[in-house]
C-alpha positions in Angstrom: -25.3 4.7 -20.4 -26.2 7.9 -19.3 -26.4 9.0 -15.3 -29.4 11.1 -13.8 -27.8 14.3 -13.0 -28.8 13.9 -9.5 -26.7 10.6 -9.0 -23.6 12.1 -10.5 -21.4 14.5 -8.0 -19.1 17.2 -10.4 -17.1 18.5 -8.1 -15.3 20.6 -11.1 -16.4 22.9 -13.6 -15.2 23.9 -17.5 -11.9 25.8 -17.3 -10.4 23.3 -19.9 -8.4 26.2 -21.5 -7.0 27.8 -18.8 -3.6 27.2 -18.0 -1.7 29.5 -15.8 1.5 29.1 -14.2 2.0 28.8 -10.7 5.3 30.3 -9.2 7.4 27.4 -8.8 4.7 25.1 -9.5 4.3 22.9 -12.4 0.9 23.7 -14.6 -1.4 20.7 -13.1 -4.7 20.6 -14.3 -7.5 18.0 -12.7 -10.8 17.1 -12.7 -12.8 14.3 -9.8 -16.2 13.2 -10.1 -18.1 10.7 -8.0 -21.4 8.6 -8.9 -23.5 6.2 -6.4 -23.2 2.9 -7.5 -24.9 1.6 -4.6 -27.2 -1.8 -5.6 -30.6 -2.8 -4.6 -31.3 -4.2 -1.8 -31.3 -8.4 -2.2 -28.1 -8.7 -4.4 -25.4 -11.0 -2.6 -22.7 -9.2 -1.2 -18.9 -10.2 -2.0 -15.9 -11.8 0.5 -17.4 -13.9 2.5 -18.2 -17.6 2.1 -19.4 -17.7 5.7 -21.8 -14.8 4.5 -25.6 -16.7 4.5 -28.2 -14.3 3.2 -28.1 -11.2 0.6 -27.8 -7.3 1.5 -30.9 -6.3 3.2 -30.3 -2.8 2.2 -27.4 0.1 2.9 -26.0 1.7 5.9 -23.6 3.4 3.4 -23.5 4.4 -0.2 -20.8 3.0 -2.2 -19.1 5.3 -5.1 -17.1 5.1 -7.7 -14.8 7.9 -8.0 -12.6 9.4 -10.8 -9.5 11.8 -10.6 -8.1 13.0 -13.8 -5.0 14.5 -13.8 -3.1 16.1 -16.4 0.5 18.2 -17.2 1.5 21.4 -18.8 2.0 19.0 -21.8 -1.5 17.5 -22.2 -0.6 14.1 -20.8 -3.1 12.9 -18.9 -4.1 9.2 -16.1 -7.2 9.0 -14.3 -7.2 7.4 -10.7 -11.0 5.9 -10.5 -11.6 4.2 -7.0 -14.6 1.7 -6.3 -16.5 0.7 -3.4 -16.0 -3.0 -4.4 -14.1 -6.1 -3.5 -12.4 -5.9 -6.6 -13.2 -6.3 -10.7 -12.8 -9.4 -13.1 -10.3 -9.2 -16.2 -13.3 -8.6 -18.2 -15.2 -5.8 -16.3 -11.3 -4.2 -16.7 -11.2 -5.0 -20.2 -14.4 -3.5 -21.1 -14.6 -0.6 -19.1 -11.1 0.7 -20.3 -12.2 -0.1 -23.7 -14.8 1.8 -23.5 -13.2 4.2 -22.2 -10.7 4.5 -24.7 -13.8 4.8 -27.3 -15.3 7.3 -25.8 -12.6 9.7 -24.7 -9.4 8.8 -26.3 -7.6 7.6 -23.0 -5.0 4.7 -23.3 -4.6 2.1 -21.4 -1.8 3.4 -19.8 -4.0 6.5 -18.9 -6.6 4.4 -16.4 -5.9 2.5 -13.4 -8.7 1.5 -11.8 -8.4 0.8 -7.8 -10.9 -1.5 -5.7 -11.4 -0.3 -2.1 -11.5 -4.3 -1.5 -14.6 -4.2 1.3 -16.3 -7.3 1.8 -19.7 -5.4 2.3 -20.3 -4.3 -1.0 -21.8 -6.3 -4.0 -20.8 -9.2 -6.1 -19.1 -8.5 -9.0 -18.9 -10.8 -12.2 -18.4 -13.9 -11.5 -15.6 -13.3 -9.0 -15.4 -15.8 -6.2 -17.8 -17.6 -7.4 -17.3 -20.9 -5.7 -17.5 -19.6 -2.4 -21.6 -18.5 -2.9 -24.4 -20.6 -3.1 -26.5 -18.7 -5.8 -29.7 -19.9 -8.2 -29.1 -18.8 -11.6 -31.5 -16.4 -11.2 -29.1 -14.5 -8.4 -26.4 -14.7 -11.1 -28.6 -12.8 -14.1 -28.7 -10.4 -11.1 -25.3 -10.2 -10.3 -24.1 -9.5 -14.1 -27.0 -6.5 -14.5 -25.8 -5.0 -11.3 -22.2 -5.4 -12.8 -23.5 -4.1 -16.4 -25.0 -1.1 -14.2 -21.4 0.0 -12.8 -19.2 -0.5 -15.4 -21.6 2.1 -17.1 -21.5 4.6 -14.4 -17.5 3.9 -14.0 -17.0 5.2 -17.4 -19.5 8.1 -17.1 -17.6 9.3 -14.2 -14.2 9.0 -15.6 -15.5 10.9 -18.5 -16.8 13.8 -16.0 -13.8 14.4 -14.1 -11.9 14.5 -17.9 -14.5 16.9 -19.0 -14.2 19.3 -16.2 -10.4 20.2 -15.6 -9.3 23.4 -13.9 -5.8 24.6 -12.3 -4.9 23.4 -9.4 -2.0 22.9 -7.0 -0.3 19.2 -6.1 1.1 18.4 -3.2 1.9 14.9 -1.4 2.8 14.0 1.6 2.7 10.4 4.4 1.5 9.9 7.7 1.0 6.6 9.5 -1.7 4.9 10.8 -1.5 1.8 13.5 -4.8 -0.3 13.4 -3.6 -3.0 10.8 -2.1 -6.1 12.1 -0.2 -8.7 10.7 -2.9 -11.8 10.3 -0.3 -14.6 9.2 1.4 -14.0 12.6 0.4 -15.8 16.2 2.0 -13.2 17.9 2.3 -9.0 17.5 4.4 -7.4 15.3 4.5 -9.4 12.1 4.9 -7.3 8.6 2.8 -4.3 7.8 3.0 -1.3 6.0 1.7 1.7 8.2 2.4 4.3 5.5 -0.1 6.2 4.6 0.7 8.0 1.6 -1.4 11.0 0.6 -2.1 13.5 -2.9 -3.8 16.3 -2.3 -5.0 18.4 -4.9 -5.6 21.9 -3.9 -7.9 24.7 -5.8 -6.3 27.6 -7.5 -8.4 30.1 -5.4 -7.7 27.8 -2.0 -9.1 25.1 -0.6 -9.6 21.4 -1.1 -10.7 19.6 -4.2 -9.3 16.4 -4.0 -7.5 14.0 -1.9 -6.1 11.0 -3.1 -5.1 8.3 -0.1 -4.2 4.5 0.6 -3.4 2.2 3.4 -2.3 -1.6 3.3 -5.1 -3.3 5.3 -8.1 -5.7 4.3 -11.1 -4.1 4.4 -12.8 -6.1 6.9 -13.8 -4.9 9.7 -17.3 -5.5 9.3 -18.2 -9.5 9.8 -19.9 -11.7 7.5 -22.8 -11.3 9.9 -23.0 -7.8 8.7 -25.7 -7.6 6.4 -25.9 -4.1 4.7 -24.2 -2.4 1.5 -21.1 -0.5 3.3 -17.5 0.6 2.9 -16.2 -0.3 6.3 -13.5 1.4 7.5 -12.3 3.1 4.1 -15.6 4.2 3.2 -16.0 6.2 6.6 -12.8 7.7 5.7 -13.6 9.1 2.9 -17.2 10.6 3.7 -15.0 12.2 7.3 -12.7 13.6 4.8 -15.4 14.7 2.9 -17.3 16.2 5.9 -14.4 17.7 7.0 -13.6 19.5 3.6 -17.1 20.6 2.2 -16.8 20.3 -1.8 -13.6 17.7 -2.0 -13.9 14.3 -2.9 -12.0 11.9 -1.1 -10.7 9.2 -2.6 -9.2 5.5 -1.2 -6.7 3.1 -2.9 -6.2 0.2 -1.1 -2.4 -1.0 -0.5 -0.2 -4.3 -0.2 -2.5 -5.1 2.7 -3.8 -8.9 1.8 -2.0 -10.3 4.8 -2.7 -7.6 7.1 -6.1 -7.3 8.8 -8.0 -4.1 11.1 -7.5 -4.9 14.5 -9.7 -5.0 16.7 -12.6 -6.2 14.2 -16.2 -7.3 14.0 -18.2 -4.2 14.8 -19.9 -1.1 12.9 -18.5 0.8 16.0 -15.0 -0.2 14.8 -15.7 0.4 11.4 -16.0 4.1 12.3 -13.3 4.2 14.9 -10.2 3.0 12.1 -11.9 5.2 9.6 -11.6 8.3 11.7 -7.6 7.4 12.5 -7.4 6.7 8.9 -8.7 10.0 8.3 -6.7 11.7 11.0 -3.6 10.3 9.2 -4.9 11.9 6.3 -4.5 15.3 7.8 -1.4 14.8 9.5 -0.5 13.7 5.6 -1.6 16.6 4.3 -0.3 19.4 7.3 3.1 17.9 6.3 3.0 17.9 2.7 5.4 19.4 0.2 4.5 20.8 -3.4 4.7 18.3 -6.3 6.1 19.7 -9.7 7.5 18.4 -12.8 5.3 16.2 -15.1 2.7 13.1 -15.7 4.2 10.2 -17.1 2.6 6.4 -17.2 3.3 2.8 -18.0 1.3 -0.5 -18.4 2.1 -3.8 -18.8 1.2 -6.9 -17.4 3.8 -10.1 -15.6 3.1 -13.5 -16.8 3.0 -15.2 -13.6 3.1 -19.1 -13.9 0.9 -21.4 -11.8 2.3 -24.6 -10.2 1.7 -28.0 -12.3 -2.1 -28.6 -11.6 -3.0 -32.8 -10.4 -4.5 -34.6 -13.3 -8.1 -34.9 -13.9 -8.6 -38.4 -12.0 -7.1 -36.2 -9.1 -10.2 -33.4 -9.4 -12.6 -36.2 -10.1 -11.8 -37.9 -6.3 -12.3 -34.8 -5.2 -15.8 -34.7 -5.9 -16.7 -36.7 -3.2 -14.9 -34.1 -0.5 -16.4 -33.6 2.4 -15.6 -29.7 1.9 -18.2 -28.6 -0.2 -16.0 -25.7 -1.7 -13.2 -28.5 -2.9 -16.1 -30.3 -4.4 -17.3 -27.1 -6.1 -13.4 -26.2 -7.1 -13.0 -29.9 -8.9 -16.2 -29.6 -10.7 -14.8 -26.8 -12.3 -11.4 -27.7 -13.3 -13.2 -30.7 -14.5 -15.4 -28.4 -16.7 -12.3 -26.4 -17.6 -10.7 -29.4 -18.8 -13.6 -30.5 -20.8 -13.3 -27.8 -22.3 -10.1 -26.4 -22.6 -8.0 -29.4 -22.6 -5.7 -28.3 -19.5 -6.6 -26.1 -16.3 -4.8 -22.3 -16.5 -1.5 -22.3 -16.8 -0.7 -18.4 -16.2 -2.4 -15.5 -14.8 -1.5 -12.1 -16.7 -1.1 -9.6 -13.8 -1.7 -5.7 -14.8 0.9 -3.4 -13.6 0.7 0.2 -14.0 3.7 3.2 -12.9 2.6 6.7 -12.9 5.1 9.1 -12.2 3.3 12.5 -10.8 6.5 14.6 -10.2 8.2 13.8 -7.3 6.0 10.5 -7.1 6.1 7.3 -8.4 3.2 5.9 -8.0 2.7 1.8 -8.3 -0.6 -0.1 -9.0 -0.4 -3.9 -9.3 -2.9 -6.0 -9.2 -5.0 -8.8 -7.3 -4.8 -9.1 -3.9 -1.4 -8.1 -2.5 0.6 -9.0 0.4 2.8 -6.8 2.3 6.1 -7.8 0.9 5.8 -6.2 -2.2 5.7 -2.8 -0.8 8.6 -2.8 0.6 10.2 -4.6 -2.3 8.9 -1.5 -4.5 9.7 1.1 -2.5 13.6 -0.5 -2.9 13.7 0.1 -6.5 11.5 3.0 -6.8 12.9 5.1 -3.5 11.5 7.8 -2.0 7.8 9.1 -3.1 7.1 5.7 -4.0 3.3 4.7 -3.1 2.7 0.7 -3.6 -1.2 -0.4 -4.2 -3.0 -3.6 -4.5 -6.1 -4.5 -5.7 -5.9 -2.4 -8.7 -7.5 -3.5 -12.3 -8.3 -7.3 -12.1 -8.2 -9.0 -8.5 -7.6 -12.5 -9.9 -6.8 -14.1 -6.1 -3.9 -13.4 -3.7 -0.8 -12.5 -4.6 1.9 -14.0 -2.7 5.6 -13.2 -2.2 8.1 -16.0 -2.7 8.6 -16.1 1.0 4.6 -16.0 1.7 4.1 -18.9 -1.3 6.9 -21.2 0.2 5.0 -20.6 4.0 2.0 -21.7 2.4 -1.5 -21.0 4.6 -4.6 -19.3 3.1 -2.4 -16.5 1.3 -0.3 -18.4 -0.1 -2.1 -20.4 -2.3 -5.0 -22.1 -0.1 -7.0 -18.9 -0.7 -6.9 -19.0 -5.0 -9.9 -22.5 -4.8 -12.5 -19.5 -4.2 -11.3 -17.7 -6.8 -11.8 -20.8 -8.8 -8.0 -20.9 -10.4 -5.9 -24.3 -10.4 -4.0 -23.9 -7.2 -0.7 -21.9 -6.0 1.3 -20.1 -8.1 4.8 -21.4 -9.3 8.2 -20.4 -6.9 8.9 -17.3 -9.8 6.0 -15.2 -9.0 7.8 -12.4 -7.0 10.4 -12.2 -9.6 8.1 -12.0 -12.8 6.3 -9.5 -10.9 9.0 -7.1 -9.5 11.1 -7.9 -13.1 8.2 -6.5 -14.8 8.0 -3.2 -12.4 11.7 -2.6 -12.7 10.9 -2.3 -16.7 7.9 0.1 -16.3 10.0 2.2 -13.8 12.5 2.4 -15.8 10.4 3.6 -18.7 9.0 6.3 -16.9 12.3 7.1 -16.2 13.8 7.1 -19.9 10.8 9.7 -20.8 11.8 11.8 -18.0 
């Protein structure tokens, strides 16, 4: 589909041929692009079950956002970044196929990273159980999701259209407003880091940043009835008001244990998103030049679910008191009908893109704060860890966070409608799997 020109930000031009080289500098080349994706008013917003009416309009546009980058040698990944809870295995599936179609990008080339807000639209059929919707609201839901998986691809294929020199440079501050939400008492596990790719203009100045932070996006309540990105989407517009003509871009990290604290307020909203943004700039003021070249892998981890009850144990639980277990066993019982058996396995994408100095990690569904520091083990320094990238199939739980148990680990996957908790070898399929990709990056070094 094509996008009015007013709805589409280019925030490059041509220059496709030009490629100087920068003293000391490797020859970067990138394009970023950004395109409201922001829904009518009345769709139902995503991330709350305790959420009881639709969006009654938007106290903030959401984006999607693209960032192409590409070496001396041609070699070439795009960054996109959306104002959403997170996307399906099938929205993923078709928008990088059609994205390979269209411009030749494999899908090694295309990550694409969910901000994760709970104040933006429903996507798919994601979390379905936990929403009370008429048929009619779900014909709605899969048009609005039609509508951005268009405008995804048309603004991956404007920032690849419109490259120009530029400068790299990366750098980490940290920020302080996430908090551990697992924990009865301060000071459980979080990852402060805020890890930060800036990508400067040949002539000066600021084109694009790139930046993440492990924390839920939830500052807003399920009260909250407007289209908004909370805390990361203010962070983005202050960097963008900050640095007239950049785009900003967020990617969330291995923040699915970790909540903003305080919470529950607009007002709060805005006050993390200006300290995120403050980080950004302390980020950036300390930053060193990247060089050296692109390189990118993709695979996905087979990650095993626990044995499922049998089907006389879903059918008792059609008479639950809980109307989301009753929902949950009416569709394993359809799935069984069906299928045979309940999901076995969940394929998890996992994408390393090596950017010179930096290695950076994408993994996907919704991640909790182990795995960073697990990655940034093998991959070392310049490693950046994010979560919530490509399909956000539920949570994703360490081994020590599965064997806890609680809402993370496992408790939380009935709303996304899979069997139950996954099986006591999901860290290790996972990190097995990222060991392999770093180490291909590596091999092509």
């Amino acid at each position: 589909m094509e996008i009015a020109r007013r709805d589409l930000l280019l925030t490059l031009a041509g220059a496709a041929c030009a490629r100087p080289a920068f003293a000391g500098v490797a020859p970067w080349r990138a394009g970023v692009a950004s395109v409201d994706i922001t829904p009518p008013p009345g769709l139902w917003m995503a991330g709350y079950a305790a959420r009881k009416e639709p969006a009654q309009g938007a106290t903030q546009p959401l984006h999607a956002k693209a960032l192409a980058l590409r070496d001396g040698a041609e070699r070439t990944v795009v960054i996109a970044t959306l104002d959403v809870l997170g996307l399906t295995a099938p929205v993923v599936e078709r928008i990088a196929g059609e994205v390979a179609r269209r411009f030749g990008l494999p899908r090694s080339g295309l990550v694409l990273c969910s901000s994760h807000t709970h104040s933006g639209p429903v996507i798919d059929d994601q979390l379905a159980i936990a929403y009370p919707l008429t048929p009619a609201q779900w014909d709605a839901i899969r048009q609005s999701t039609r509508r951005i998986e268009g405008q995804v691809v048309e603004a991956v294929g404007a920032a690849l259209y419109s490259p120009r020199p530029v400068r790299l440079r990366f750098g980490q501050a940290s920020a302080g407003f996430a908090a551990n939400r697992r924990t009865a008492f301060p000071g459980g596990p979080v990852d402060p880091a805020v890890p930060v790719l800036s990508i400067e203009r040949e002539e000066g100045g600021l084109l694009g940043v790139l930046f993440g932070y492990a924390c839920h996006n939830t500052t807003l309540p399920p009260t909250f009835v407007q289209y908004h990105g909370d805390y990361a989407g203010v962070a983005q517009a202050e960097l963008e008001r900050r640095h007239q003509g950049a785009l900003a871009l967020y990617v969330a990290g291995c923040g699915a244990d970790a909540n903003p604290s305080p919470r529950g307020t607009l007002e709060l909203a805005e006050q993390h998103g200006r300290a995120l943004a403050d980080a950004v700039e302390r980020a950036m003021d300390g930053s060193a030049a990247v060089t050296g070249r692109l390189d990118a892998a993709f695979g996905t981890a087979v990650l095993d679910y626990a044995p499922a009850p049998p089907a006389d144990t879903w059918r008792a639980r059609l008479s639950d008191e809980n109307v989301y277990v009753r929902r949950h066993a009416a569709l394993m019982l359809d799935v069984i009908a069906r299928e045979g058996r309940v999901q076995a396995f969940e394929r998890a994408p996992l994408h390393v893109v090596r950017i010179g100095q930096v290695t950076f990690v994408a993994i996907s569904g919704e991640v909790v704060v182990d795995y960073s520091f697990a990655v940034k083990r093998l991959g070392g320094q310049g490693t950046w860890v994010a979560g919530c990238t490509d399909a956000v199939f539920g949570y994703l739980p360490s081994r020590r966070i599965l064997r806890e148990g609680g809402y993370e680990g496992g408790e939380a996957m009935l709303y996304y409608g899979r069997p139950g908790p996954f099986a006591d070898t999901v860290e290790a399929s996972v990190m097995h799997r990222i060991e392999a990709l770093l180490s291909a990056t590596r091999r092509s070094d």
